[in-house]
C-alpha positions in Angstrom: -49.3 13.4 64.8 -46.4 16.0 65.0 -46.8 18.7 62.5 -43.3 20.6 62.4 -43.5 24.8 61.4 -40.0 25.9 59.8 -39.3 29.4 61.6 -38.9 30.9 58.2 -40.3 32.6 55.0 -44.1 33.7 56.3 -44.3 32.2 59.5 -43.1 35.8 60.5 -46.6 36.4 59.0 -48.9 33.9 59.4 -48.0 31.4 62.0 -50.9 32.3 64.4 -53.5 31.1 61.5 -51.2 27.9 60.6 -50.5 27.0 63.9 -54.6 27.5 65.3 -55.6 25.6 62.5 -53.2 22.4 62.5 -53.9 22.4 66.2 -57.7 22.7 66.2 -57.7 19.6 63.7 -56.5 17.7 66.6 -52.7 17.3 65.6 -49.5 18.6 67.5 -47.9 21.5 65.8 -44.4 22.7 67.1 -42.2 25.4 65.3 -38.2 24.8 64.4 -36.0 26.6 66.7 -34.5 30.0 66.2 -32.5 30.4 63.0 -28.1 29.5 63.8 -25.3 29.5 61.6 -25.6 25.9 61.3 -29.5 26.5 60.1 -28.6 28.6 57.5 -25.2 26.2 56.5 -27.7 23.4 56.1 -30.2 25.2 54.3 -27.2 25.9 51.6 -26.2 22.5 50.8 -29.6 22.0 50.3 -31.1 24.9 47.8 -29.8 25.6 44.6 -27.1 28.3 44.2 -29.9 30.5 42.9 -31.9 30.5 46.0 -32.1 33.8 48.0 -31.4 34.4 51.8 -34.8 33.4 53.1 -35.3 30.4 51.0 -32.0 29.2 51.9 -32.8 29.5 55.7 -36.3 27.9 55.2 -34.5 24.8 53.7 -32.2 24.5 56.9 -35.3 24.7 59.1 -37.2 21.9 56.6 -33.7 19.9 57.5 -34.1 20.4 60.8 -37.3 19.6 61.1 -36.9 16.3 58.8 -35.2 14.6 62.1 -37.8 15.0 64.2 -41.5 15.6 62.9 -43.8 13.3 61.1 -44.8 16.0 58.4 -43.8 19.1 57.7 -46.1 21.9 56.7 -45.0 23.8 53.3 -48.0 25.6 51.6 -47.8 26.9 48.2 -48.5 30.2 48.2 -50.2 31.9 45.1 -51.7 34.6 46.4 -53.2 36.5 49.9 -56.0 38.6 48.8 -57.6 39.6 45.5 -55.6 40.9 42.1 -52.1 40.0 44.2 -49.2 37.7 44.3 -46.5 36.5 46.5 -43.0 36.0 45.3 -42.8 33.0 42.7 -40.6 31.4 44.7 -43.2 30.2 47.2 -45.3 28.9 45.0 -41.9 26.5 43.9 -41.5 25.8 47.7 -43.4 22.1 48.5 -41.5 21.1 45.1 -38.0 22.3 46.1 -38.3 20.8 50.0 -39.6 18.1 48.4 -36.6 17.5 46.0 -34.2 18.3 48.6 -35.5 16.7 51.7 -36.0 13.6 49.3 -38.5 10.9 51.4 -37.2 11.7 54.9 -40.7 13.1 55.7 -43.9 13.7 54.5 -44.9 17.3 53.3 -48.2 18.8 53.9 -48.8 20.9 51.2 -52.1 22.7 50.7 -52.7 25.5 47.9 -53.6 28.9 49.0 -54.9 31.0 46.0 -57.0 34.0 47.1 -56.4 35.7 43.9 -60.7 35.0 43.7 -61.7 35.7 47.1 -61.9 34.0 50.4 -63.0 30.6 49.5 -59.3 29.6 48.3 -58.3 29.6 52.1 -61.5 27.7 52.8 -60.2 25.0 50.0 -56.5 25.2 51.7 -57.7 24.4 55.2 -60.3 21.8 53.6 -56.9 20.2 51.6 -55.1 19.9 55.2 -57.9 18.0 56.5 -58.0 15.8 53.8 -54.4 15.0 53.9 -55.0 14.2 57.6 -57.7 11.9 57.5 -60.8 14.9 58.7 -64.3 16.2 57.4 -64.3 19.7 55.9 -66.7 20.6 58.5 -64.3 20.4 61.1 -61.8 22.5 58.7 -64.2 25.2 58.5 -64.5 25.4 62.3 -60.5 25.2 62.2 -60.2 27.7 60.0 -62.7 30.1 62.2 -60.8 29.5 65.2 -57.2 30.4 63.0 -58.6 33.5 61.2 -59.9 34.8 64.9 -56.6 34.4 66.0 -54.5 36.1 63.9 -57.0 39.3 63.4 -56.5 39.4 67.1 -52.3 39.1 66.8 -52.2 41.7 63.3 -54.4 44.3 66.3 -51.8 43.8 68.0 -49.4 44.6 65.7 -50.9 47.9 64.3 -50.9 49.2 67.5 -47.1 49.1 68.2 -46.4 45.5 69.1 -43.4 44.3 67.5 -44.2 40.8 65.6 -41.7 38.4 67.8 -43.4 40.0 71.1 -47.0 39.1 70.1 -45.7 35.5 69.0 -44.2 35.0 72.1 -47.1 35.7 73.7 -48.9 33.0 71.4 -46.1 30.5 72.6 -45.2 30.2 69.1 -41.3 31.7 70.3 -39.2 31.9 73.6 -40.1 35.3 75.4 -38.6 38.1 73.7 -35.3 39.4 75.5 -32.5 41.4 74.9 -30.2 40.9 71.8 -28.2 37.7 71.5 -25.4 39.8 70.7 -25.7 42.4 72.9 -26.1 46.6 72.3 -23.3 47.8 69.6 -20.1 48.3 71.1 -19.5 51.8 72.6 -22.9 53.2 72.0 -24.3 55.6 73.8 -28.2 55.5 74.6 -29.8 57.0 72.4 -33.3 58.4 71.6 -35.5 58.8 68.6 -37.1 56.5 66.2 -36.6 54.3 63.5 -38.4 52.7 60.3 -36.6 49.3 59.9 -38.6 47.8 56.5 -38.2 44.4 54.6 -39.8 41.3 53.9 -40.9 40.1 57.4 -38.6 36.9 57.5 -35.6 39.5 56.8 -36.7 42.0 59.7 -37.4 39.6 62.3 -35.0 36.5 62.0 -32.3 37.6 64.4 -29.6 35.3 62.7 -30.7 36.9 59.0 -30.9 40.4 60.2 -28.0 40.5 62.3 -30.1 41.0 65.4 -31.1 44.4 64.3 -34.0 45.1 65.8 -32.5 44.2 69.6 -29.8 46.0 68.9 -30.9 48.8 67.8 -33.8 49.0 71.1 -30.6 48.2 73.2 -29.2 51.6 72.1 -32.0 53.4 72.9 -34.0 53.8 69.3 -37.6 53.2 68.8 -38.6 51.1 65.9 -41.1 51.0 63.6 -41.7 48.3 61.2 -44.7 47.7 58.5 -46.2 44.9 60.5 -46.6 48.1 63.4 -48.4 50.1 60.7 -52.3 50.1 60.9 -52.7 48.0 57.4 -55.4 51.1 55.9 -52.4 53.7 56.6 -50.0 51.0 54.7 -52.6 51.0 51.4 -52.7 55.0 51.5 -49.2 55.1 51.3 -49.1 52.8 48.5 -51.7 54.7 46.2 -48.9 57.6 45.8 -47.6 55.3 42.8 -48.6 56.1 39.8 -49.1 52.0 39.5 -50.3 49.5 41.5 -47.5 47.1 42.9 -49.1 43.2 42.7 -46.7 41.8 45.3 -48.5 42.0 48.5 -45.8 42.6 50.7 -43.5 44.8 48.4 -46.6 47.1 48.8 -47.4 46.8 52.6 -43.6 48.1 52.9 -43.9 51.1 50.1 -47.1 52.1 51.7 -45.0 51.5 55.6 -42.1 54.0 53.9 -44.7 56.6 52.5 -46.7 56.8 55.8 -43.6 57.1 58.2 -41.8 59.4 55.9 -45.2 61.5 55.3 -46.0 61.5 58.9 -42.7 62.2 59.8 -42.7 59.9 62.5 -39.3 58.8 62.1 -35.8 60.3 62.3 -34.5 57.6 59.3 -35.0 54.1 57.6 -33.2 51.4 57.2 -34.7 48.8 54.8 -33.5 45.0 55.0 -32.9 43.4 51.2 -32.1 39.7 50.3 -29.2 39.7 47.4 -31.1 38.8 44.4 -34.6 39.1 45.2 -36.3 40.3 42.2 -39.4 42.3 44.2 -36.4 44.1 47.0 -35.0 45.6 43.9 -37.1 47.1 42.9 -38.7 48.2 46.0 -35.7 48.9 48.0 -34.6 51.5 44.3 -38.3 52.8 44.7 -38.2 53.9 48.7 -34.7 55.2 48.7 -36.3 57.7 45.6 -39.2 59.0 48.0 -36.8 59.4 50.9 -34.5 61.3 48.5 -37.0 63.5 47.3 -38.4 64.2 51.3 -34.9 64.9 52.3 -35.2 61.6 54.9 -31.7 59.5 55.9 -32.6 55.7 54.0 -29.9 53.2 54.6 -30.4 50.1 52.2 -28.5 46.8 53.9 -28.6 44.1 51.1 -27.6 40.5 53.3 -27.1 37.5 52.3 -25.1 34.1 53.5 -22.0 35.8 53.2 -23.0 38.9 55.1 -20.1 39.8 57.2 -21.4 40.9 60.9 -18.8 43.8 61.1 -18.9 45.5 58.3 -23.0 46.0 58.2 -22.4 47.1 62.0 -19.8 49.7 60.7 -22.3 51.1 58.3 -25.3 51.1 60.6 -23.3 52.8 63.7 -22.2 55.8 60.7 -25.7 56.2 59.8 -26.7 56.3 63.4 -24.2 59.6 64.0 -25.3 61.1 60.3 -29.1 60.8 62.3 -27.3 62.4 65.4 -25.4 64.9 63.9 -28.4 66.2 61.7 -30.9 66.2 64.8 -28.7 68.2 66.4 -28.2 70.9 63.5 -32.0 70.9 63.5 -33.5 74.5 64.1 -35.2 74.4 67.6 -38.5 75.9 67.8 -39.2 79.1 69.2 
């Protein structure tokens, strides 16, 4: 049985675990191609005009998908870890596809709550294996051989490795190359280093983003990201609120922001927000306060369908100089 993987919402998170586990149960999982234009037209006619960005894109990749799979996995998320939430939206997302994909393919479904501990992934992968015909024991081994895998690629990633690299590694994506675009036009190479936050599907979908990760490594910047963050620096970061955030990912990227900023590891930030995502708001407004108050550059790039690739270039080369042109007013030491 072909499982298909849409290359969208939290496979940039979680796509070592789904894809271990689907293939340890003894079915064929495969993941959509890279995110087009035409992914991301599709993925409009299909979602309802109140959609953000990434759902939008993840509806194209269920479309594309549709063709050729003979299910398509679509969890509902709840919740990843104790007294925490995802967006709403995923937990909507099996009925939207659903609705909009109509009975062209089967969806595989499975709940994942953790809001009570570890034994609501146990009952998620135990759901899968129900759906596909297998005993829970061999879910439980499944799920052993998934978790093991992604500890090993989130390692990875809190010691520098950018999240498409190590999944490339996996075989999950092609092998990571230069920009599909290219380096910006005229620029000079460059050196120093960056903190490029967002939602994960934002940062590292090169049709979303713009390709501005590769583009921004082709002009000789560093990057940093919150997936490159050791995870215990991330939650330190995020105690500095006077209150807890309860989306899981809004506070990985606060807690990303207060580290690099605190650290001074980086030169600027540039954070990545979806137009009319309710958590990025707020967020993306709470960041660009601490990097005003430590006197650090913050660009804020709000995308979504409409996004026009010139004009976000425009604004990302001027911040580039401001970086430039303030380095170089720097006092040297000594």
């Amino acid at each position: 049985m072909r499982v298909g993987i849409p290359q969208a919402l939290l496979f940039w998170t979680y796509a070592p675990l789904w894809f271990t586990l689907l293939k340890d149960l003894g079915v064929e999982p495969f993941v959509s191609r890279a995110t087009t234009r035409a992914t991301l037209d599709a993925g409009v006619k299909l979602a309802v005009e109140e959609a953000c960005l990434p759902v939008k894109v993840f509806f194209g990749h269920c479309a594309e998908l549709a063709a050729s799979a003979e299910a398509v996995f679509v969890p509902r998320l709840v919740s990843v870890e104790p007294r925490a939430y995802i967006c709403p939206k995923f937990m909507g997302l099996p009925d939207m596809a659903g609705r909009a994909l109509g009975r062209q393919v089967p969806l595989l479904t499975p709940l994942v709550d953790l809001r009570r501990g570890a034994g609501g992934l146990s009952a998620a992968a135990a759901e899968v294996a129900g759906a596909l015909g297998i005993r829970r024991r061999r879910a439980e081994q499944a799920l052993a051989c998934g978790l093991a895998v992604q500890r090993a690629v989130e390692a990875r990633w809190g010691r520098g490795c950018l999240p498409p690299v190590a999944l490339a590694e996996l075989g999950l994506l092609p092998a990571a190359g230069g920009g599909d675009r290219g380096p910006v036009p005229g620029a000079a190479r460059r050196r120093g280093r960056l903190g490029v936050l967002g939602h994960p599907y934002n940062v590292y979908d090169r049709q979303v983003s713009l390709d501005l990760l590769a583009r921004l490594l082709a002009a000789g910047w560093s990057v940093e990201t919150a997936e490159t963050i050791p995870a215990d620096e991330c939650e330190a970061g995020a105690r500095e609120l006077p209150k807890e955030l309860f989306w899981t990912m809004g506070r990985r990227v606060y807690g990303a922001a207060a580290y690099l900023m605190s650290s001074g590891a980086v030169e600027g930030l540039i954070y990545l927000a979806s137009f009319g995502c309710g958590p990025d708001s707020l967020v993306g407004e709470l960041v660009a306060r601490l990097a005003e108050r430590r006197g650090v550059p913050f660009l804020l790039l709000t995308l979504d369908e409409h996004t026009g690739e010139a004009g976000v270039w425009t604004r990302v080369e001027a911040f580039l100089d401001l970086i430039e042109r303030r380095e170089a007013r720097a006092p040297r030491p000594g």
